[in-house]
VMD Tcl script that draws the C-alpha trace (Angstrom):
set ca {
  {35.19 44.21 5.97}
  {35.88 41.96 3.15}
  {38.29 39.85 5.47}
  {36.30 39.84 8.06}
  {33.55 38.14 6.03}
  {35.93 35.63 4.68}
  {36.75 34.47 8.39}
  {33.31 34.32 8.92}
  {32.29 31.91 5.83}
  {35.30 29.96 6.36}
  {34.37 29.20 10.21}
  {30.98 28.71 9.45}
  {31.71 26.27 6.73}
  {34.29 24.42 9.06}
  {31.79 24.10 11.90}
  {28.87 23.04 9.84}
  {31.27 20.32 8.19}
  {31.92 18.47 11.16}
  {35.03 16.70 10.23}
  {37.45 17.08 7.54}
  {39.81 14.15 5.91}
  {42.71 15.98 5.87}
  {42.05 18.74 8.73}
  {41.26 16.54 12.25}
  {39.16 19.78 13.76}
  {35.56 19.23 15.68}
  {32.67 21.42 16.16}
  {34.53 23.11 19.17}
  {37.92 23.85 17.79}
  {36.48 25.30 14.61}
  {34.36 28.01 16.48}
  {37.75 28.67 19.12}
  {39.74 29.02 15.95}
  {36.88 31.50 14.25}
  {36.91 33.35 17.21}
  {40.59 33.86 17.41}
  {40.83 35.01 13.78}
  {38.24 37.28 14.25}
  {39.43 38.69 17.52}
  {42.66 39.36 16.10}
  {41.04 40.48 12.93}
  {39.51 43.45 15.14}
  {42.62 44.10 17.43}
  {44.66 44.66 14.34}
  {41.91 47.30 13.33}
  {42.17 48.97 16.73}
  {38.75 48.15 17.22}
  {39.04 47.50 21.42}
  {39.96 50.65 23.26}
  {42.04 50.13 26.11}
  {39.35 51.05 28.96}
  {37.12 48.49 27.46}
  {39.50 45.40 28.41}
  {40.33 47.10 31.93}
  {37.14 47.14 32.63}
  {36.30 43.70 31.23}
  {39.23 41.97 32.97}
  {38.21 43.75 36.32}
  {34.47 43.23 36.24}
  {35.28 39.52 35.41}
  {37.36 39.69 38.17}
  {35.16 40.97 40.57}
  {32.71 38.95 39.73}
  {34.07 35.89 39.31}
  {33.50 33.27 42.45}
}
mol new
graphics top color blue
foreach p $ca { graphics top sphere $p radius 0.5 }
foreach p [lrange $ca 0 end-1] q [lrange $ca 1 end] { graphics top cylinder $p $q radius 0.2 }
display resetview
């Protein structure tokens, strides 16, 4: 939980920031890289079941154009 928290400040702080001197990463890149963390924060903690991405990858599929 603690973690989780952490990732959440940190991204947060990075997109609200803008631009760092020493770290080159925009609005976008900040939230992709929050997102990452915090998606493999929750994988690691077995948090999606396996039927859940089936059926996300084929309802995206199916209803993709």
């Amino acid at each position: 939980m603690t973690l989780g928290l952490a990732i959440f400040a940190a991204t947060y702080n990075l997109v609200a920031v803008q631009r760092l001197p020493f770290l080159r990463l925009n609005r976008p890149a900040a939230s992709l890289l929050g997102l990452m963390l915090i998606v493999g924060y929750l994988e690691v903690g077995r948090f999606f079941p396996e039927r859940l991405l089936l059926g996300v990858v084929v309802g995206g599929g199916l209803l993709s154009p």
